[in-house]
mmCIF file of the C-alpha atoms, coordinates in Angstrom:
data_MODEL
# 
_entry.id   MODEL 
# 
loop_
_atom_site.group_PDB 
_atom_site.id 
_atom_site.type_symbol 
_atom_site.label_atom_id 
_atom_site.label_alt_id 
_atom_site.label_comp_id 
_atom_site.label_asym_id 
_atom_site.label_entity_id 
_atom_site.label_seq_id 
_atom_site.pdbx_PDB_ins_code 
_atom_site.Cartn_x 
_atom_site.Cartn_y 
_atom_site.Cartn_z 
_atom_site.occupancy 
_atom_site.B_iso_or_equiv 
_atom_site.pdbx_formal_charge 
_atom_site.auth_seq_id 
_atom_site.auth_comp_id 
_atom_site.auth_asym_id 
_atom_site.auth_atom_id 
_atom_site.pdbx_PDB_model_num 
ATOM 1   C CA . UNK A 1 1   ? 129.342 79.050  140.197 1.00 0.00 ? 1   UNK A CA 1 
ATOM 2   C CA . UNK A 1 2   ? 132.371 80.751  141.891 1.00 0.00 ? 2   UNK A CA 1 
ATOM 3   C CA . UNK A 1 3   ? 134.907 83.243  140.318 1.00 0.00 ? 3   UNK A CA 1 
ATOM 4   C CA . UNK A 1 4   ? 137.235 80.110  140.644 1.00 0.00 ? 4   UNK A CA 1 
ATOM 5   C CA . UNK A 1 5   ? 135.244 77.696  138.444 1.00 0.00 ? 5   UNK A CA 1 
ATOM 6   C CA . UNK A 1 6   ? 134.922 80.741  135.986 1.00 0.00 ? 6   UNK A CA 1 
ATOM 7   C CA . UNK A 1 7   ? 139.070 81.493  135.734 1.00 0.00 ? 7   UNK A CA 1 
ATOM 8   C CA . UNK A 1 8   ? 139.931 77.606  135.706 1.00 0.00 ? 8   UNK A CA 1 
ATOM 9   C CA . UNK A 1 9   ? 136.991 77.596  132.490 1.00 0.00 ? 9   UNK A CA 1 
ATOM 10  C CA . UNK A 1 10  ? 138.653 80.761  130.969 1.00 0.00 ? 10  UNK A CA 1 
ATOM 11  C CA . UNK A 1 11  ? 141.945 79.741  131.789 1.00 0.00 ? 11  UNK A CA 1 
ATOM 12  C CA . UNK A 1 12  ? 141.041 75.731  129.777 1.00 0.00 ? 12  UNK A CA 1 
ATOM 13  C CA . UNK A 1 13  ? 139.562 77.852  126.874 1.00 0.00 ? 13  UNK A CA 1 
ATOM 14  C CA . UNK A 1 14  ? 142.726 79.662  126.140 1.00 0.00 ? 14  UNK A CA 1 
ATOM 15  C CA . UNK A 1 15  ? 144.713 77.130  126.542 1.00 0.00 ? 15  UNK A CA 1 
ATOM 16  C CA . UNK A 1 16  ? 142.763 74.754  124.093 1.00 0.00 ? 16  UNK A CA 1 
ATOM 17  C CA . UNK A 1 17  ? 142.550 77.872  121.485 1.00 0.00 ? 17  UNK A CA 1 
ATOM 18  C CA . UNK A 1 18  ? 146.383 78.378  121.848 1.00 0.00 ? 18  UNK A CA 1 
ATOM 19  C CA . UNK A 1 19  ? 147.081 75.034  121.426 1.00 0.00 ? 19  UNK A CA 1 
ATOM 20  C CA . UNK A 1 20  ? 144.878 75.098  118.263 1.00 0.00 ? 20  UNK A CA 1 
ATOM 21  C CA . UNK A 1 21  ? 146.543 78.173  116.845 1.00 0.00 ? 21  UNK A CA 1 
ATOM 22  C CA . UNK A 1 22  ? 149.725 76.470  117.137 1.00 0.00 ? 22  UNK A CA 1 
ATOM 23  C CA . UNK A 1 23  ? 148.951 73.473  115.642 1.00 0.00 ? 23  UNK A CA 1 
ATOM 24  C CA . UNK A 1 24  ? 147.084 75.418  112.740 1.00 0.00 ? 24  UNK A CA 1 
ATOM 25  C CA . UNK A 1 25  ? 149.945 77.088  112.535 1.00 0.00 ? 25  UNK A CA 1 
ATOM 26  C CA . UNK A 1 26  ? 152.387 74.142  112.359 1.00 0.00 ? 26  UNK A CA 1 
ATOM 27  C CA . UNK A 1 27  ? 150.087 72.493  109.952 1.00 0.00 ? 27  UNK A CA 1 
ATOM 28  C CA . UNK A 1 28  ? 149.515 75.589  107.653 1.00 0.00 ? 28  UNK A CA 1 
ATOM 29  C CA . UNK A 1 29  ? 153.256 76.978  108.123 1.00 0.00 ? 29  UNK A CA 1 
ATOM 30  C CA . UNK A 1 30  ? 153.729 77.637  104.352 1.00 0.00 ? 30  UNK A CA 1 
ATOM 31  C CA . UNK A 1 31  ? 151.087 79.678  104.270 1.00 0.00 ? 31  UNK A CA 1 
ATOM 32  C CA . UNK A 1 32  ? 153.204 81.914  106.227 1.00 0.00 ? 32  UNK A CA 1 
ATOM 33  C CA . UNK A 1 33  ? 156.987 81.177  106.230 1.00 0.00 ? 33  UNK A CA 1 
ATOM 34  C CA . UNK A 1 34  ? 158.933 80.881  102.913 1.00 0.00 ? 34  UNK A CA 1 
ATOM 35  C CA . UNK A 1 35  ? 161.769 79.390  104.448 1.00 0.00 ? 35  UNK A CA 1 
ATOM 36  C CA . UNK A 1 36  ? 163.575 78.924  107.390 1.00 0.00 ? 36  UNK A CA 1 
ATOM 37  C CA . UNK A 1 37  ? 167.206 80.279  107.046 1.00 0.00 ? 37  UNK A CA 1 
ATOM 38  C CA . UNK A 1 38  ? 169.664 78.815  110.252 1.00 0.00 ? 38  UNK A CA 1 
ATOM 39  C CA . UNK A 1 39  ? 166.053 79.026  112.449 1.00 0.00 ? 39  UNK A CA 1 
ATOM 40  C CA . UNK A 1 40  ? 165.639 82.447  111.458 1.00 0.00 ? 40  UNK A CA 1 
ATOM 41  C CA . UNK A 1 41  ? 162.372 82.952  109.334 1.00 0.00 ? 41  UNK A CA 1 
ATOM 42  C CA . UNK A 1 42  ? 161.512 84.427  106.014 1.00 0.00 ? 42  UNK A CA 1 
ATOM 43  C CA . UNK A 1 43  ? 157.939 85.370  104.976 1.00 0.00 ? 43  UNK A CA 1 
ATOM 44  C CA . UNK A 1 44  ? 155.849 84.725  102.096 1.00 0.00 ? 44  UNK A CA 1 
ATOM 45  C CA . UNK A 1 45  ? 155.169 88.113  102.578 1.00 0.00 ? 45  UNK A CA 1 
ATOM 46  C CA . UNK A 1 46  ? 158.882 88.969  102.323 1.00 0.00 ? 46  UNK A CA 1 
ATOM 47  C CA . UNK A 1 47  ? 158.937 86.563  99.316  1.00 0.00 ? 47  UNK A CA 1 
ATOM 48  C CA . UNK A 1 48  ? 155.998 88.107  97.661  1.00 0.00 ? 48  UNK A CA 1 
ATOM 49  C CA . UNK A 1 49  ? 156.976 92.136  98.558  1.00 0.00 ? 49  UNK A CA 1 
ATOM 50  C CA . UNK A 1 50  ? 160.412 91.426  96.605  1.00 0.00 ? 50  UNK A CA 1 
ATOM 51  C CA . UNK A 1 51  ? 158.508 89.904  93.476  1.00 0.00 ? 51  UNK A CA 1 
ATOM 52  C CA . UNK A 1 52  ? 156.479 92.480  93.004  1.00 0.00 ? 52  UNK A CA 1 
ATOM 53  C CA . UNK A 1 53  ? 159.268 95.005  93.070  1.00 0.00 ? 53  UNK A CA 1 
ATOM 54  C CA . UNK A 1 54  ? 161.251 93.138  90.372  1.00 0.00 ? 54  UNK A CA 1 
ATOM 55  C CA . UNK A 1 55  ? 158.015 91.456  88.541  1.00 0.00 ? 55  UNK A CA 1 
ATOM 56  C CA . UNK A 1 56  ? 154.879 93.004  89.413  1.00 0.00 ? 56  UNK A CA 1 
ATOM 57  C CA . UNK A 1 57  ? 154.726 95.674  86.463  1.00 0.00 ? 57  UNK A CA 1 
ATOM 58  C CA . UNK A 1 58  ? 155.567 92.232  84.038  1.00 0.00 ? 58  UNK A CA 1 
ATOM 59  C CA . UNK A 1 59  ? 153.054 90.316  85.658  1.00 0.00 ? 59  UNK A CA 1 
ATOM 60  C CA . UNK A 1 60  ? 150.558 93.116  85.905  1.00 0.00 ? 60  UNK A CA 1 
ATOM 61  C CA . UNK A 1 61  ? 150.874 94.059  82.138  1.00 0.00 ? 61  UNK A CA 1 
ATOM 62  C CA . UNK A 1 62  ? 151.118 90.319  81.662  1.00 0.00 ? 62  UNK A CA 1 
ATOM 63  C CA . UNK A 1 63  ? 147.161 89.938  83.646  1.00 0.00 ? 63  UNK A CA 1 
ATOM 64  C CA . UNK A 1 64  ? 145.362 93.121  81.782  1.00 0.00 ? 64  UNK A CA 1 
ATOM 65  C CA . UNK A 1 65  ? 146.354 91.819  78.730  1.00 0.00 ? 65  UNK A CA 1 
ATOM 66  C CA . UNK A 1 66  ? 144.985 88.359  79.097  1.00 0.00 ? 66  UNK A CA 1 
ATOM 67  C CA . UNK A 1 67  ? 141.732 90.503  79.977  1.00 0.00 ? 67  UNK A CA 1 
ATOM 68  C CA . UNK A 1 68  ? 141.591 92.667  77.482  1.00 0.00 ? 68  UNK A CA 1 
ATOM 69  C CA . UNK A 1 69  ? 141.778 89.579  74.502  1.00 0.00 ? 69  UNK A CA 1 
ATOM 70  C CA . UNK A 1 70  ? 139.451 87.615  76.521  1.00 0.00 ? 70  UNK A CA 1 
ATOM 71  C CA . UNK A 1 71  ? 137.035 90.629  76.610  1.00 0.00 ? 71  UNK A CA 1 
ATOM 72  C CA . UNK A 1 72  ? 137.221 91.160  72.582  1.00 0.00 ? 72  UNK A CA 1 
ATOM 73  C CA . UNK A 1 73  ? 137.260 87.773  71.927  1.00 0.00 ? 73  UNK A CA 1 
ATOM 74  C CA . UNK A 1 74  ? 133.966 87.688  74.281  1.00 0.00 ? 74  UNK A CA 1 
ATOM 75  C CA . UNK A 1 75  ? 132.430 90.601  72.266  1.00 0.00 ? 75  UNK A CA 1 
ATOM 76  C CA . UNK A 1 76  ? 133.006 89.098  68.850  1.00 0.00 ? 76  UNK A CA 1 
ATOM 77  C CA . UNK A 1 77  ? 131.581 85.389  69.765  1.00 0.00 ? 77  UNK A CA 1 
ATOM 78  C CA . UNK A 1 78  ? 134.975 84.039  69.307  1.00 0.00 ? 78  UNK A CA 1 
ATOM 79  C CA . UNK A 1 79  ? 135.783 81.212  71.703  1.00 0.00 ? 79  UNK A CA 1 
ATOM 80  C CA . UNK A 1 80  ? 138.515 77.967  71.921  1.00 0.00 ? 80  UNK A CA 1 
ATOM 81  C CA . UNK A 1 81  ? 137.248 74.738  72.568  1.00 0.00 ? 81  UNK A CA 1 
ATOM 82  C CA . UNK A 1 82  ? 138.785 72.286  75.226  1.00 0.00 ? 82  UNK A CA 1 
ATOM 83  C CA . UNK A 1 83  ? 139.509 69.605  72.322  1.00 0.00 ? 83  UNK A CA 1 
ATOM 84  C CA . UNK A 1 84  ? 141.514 72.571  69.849  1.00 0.00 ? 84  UNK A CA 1 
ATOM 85  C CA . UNK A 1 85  ? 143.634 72.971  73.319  1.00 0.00 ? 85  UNK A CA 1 
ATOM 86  C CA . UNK A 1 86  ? 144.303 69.339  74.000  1.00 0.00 ? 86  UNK A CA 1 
ATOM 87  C CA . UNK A 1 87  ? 145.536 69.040  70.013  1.00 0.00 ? 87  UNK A CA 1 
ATOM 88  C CA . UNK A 1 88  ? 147.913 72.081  70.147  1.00 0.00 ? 88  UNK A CA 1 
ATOM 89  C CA . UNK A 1 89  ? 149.146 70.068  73.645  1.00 0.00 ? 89  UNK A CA 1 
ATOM 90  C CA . UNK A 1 90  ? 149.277 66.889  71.757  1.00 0.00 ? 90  UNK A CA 1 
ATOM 91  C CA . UNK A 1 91  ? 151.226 68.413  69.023  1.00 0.00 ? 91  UNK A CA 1 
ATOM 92  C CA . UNK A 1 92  ? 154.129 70.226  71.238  1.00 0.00 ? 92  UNK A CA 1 
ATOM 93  C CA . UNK A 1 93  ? 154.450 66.579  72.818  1.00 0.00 ? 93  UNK A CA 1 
ATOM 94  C CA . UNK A 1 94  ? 155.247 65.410  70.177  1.00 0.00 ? 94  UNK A CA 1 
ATOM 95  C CA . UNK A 1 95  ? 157.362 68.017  68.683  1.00 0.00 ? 95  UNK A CA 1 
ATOM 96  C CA . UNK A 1 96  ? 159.043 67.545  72.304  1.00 0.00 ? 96  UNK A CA 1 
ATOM 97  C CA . UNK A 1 97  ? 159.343 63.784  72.467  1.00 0.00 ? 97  UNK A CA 1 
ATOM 98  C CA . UNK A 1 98  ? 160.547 63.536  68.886  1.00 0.00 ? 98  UNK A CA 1 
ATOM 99  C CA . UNK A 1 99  ? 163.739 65.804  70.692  1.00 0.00 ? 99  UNK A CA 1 
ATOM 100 C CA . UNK A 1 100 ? 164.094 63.077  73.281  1.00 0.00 ? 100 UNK A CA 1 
ATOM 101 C CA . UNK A 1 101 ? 161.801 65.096  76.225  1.00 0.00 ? 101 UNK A CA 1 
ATOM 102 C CA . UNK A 1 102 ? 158.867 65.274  77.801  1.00 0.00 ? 102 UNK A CA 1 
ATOM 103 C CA . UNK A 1 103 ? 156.423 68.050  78.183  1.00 0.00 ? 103 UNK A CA 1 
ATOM 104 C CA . UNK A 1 104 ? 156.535 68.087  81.685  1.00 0.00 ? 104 UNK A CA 1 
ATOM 105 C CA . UNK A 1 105 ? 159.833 68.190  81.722  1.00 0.00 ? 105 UNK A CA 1 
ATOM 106 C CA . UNK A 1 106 ? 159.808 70.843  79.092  1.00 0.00 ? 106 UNK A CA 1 
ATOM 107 C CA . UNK A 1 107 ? 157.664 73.243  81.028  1.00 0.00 ? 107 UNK A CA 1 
ATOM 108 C CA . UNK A 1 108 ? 159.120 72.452  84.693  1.00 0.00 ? 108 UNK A CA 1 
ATOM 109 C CA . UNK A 1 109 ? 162.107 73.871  83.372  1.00 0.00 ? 109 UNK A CA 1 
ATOM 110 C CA . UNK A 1 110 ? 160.647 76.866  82.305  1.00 0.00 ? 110 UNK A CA 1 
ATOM 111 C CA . UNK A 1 111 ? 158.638 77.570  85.788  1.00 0.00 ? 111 UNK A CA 1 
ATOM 112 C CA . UNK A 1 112 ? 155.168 76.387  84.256  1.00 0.00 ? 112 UNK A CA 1 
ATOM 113 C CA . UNK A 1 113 ? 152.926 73.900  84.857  1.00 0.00 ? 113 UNK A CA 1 
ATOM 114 C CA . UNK A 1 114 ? 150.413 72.032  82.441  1.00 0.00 ? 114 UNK A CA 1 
ATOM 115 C CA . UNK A 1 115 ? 147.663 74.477  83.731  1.00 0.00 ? 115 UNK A CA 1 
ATOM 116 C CA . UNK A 1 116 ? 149.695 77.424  82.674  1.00 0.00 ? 116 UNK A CA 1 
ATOM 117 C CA . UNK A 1 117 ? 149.938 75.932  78.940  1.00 0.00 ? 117 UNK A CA 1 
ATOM 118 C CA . UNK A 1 118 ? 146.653 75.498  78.761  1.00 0.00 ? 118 UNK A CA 1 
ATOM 119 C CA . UNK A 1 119 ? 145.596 78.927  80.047  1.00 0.00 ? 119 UNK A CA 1 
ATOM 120 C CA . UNK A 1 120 ? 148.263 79.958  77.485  1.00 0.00 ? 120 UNK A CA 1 
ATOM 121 C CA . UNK A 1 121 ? 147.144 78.129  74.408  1.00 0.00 ? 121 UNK A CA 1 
ATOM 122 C CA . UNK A 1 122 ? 143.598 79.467  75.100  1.00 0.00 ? 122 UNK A CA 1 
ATOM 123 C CA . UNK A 1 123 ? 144.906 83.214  74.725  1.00 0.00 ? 123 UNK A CA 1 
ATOM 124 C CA . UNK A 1 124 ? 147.177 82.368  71.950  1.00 0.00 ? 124 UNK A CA 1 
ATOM 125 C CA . UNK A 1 125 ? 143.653 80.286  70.622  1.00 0.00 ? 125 UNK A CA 1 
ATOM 126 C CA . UNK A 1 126 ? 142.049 83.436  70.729  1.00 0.00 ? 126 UNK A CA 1 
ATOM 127 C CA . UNK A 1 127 ? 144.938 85.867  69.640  1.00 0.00 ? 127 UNK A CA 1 
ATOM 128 C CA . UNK A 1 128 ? 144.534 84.373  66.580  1.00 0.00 ? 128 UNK A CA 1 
ATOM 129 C CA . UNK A 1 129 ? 141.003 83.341  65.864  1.00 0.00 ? 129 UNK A CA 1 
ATOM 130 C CA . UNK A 1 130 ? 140.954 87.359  66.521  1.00 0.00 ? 130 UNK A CA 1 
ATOM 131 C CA . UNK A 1 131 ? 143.613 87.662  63.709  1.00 0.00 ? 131 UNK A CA 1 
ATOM 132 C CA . UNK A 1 132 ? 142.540 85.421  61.577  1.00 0.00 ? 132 UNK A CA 1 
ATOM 133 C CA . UNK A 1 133 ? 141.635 87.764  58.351  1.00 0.00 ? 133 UNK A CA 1 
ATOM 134 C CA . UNK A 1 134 ? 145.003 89.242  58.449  1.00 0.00 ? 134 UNK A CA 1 
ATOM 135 C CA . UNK A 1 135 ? 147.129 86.215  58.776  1.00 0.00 ? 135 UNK A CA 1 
ATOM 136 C CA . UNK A 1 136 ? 146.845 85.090  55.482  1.00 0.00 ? 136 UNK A CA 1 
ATOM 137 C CA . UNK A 1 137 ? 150.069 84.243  53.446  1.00 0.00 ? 137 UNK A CA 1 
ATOM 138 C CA . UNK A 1 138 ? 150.356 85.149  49.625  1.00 0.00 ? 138 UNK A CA 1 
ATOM 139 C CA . UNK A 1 139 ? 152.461 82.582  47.411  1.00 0.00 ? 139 UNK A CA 1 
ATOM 140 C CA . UNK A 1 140 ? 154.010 86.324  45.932  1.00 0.00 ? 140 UNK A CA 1 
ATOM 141 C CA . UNK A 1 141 ? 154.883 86.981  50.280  1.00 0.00 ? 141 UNK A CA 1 
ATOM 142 C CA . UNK A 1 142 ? 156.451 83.517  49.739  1.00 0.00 ? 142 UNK A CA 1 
ATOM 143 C CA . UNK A 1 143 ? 158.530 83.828  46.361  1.00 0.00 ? 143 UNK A CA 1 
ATOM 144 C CA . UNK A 1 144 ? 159.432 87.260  47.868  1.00 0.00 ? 144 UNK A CA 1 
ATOM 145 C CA . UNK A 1 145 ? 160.864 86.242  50.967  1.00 0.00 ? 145 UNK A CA 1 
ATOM 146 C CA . UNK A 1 146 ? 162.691 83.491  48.804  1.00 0.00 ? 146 UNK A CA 1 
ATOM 147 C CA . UNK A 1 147 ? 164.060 86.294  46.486  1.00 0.00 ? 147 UNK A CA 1 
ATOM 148 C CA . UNK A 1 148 ? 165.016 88.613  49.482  1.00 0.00 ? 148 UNK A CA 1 
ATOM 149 C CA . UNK A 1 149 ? 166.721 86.106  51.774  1.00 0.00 ? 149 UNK A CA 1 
ATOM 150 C CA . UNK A 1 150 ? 168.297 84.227  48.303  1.00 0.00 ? 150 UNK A CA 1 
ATOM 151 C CA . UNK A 1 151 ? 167.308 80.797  49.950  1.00 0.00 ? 151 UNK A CA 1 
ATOM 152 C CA . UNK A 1 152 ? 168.455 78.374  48.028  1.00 0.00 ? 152 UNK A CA 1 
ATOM 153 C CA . UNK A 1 153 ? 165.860 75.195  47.712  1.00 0.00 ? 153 UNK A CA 1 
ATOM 154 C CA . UNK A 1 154 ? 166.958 71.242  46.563  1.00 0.00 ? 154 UNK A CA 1 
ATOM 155 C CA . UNK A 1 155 ? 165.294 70.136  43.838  1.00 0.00 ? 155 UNK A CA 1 
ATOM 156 C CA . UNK A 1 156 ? 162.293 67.398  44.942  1.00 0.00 ? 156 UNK A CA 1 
ATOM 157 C CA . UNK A 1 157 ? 161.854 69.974  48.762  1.00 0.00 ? 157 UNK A CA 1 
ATOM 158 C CA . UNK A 1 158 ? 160.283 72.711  46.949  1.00 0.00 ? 158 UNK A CA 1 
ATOM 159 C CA . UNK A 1 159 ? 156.526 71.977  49.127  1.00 0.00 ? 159 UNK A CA 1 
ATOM 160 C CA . UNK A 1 160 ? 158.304 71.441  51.793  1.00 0.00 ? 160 UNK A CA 1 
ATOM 161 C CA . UNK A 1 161 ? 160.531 74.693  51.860  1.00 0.00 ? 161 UNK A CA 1 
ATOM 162 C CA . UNK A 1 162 ? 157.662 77.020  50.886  1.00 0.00 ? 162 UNK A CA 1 
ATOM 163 C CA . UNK A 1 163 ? 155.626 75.144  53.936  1.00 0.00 ? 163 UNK A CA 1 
ATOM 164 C CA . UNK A 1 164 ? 158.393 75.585  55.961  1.00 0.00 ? 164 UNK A CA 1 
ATOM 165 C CA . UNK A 1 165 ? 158.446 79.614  55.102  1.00 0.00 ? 165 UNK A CA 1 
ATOM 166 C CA . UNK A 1 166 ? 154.718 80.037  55.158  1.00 0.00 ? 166 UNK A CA 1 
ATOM 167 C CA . UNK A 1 167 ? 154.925 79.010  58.677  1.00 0.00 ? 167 UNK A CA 1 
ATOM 168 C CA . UNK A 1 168 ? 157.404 81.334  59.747  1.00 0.00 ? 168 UNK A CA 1 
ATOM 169 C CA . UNK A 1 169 ? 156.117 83.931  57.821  1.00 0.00 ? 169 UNK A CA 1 
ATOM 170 C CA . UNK A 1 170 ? 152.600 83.281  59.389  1.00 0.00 ? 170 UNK A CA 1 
ATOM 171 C CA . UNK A 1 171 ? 154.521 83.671  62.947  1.00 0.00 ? 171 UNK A CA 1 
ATOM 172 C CA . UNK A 1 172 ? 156.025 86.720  62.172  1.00 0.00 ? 172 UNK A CA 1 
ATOM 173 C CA . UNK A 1 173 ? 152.875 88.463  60.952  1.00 0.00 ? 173 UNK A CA 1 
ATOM 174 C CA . UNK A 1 174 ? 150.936 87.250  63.790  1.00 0.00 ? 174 UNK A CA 1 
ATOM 175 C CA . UNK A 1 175 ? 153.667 88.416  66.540  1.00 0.00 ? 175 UNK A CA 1 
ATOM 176 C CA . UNK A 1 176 ? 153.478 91.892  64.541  1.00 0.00 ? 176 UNK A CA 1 
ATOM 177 C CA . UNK A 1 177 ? 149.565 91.783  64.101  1.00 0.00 ? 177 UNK A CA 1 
ATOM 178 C CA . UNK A 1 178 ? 149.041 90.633  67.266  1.00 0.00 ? 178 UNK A CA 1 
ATOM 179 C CA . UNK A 1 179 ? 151.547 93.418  69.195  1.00 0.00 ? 179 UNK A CA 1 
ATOM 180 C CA . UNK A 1 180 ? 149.162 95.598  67.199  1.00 0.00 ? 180 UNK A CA 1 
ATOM 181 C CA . UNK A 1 181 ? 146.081 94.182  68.417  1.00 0.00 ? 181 UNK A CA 1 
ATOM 182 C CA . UNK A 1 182 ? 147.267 94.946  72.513  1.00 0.00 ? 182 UNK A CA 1 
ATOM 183 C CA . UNK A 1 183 ? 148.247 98.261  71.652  1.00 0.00 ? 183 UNK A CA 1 
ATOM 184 C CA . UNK A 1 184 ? 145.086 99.245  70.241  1.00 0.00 ? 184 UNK A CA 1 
ATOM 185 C CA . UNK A 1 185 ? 143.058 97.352  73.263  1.00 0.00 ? 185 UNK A CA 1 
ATOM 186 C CA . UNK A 1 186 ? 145.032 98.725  75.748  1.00 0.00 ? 186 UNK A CA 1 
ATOM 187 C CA . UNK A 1 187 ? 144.114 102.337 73.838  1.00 0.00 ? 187 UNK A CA 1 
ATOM 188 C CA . UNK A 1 188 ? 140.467 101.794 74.211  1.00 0.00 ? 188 UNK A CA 1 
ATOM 189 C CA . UNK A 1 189 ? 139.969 100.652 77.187  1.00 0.00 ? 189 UNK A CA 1 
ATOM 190 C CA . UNK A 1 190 ? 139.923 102.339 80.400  1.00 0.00 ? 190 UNK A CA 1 
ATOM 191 C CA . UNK A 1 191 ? 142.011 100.860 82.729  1.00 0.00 ? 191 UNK A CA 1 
ATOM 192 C CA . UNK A 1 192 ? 142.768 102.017 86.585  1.00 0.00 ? 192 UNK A CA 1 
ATOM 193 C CA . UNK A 1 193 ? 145.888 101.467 88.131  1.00 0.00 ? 193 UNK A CA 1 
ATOM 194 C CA . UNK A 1 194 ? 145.945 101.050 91.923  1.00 0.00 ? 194 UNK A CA 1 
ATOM 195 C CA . UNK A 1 195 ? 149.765 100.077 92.290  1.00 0.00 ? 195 UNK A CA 1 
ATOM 196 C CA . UNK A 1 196 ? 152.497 101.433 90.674  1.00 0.00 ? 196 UNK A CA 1 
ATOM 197 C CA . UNK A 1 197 ? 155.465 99.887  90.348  1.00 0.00 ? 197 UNK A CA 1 
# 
């Protein structure tokens, strides 16, 4: 072979791999370009640098969290089951359709996707399978809060009232118990930060 058989072969090779690059890169743009603003680009890494300025301490909290409750609840045996996660779904359809929506609708406009309320409902699942011995409501919790907040109940909606309040009281003591819960994970465990934010 001559040196001008080898250049023509080099020169075909780079050609062919820069014509691949730049359809991989055509193909895959949105891997790498967030937008294109009057032909000028922005990044996904421009994108991404500026949410984890404003979000990243949120998000990051947000992650070691989720870790830490799925690490106790892992330790203690405690699990949620696919089928508890597609009745809590069923029932916020509902509670969503009888207000004229639809879930998906529902979470698109809060940024989430179906995914996200299931990964969501198995936490929660767990927060409170975790929780369980101290989220117990008293009838004397009940007649107390009735006393305190002077609610007023129609005769005949008595059940229904202190069912009503023994939910929300439930909610309230699992928020607290639960903030509780975090605090004293977060305590115990040893956790490394590489970022700061």
């Amino acid at each position: 072979m001559n040196i001008i058989d080898i250049k023509s072969k080099k020169a075909v090779i780079i050609g062919v791999v820069v014509v691949v690059l730049g359809v991989l890169v055509f193909l895959y743009k949105g891997l790498f370009i967030a937008a294109l603003v009057n032909g000028s680009p922005i990044s996904r890494f421009e994108v991404l640098g500026q949410l984890e300025k404003t979000s990243g301490k949120s998000v990051l909290d947000s992650l070691i969290t989720k870790k830490l409750i799925e690490d106790e609840a892992k330790k203690k045996g405690i699990s949620v089951s696919t089928d508890e996660v597609k009745t809590e779904i069923s029932k916020i359809e509902e509670q969503v359709k009888s207000q004229g929506g639809t879930l998906d609708a529902a979470l698109a406009q809060q940024g989430m996707t179906r995914a996200d309320l299931e990964t969501q409902i198995f936490v929660n699942g767990k927060i409170q399978k975790l929780l369980a011995d101290k989220l117990n409501i008293t009838d004397d919790e009940i007649a107390k809060y009735i006393t305190d907040n002077k609610v007023e109940i129609p005769k005949g909606q008595e059940q229904q009232f202190k069912d009503n309040i023994k939910s929300q009281l439930s909610q309230q003591k699992l928020s607290a118990e639960a903030q509780t819960l975090i605090a004293s994970l977060k305590a115990a465990a040893k956790i490394k930060y590489f970022v700061s934010y």
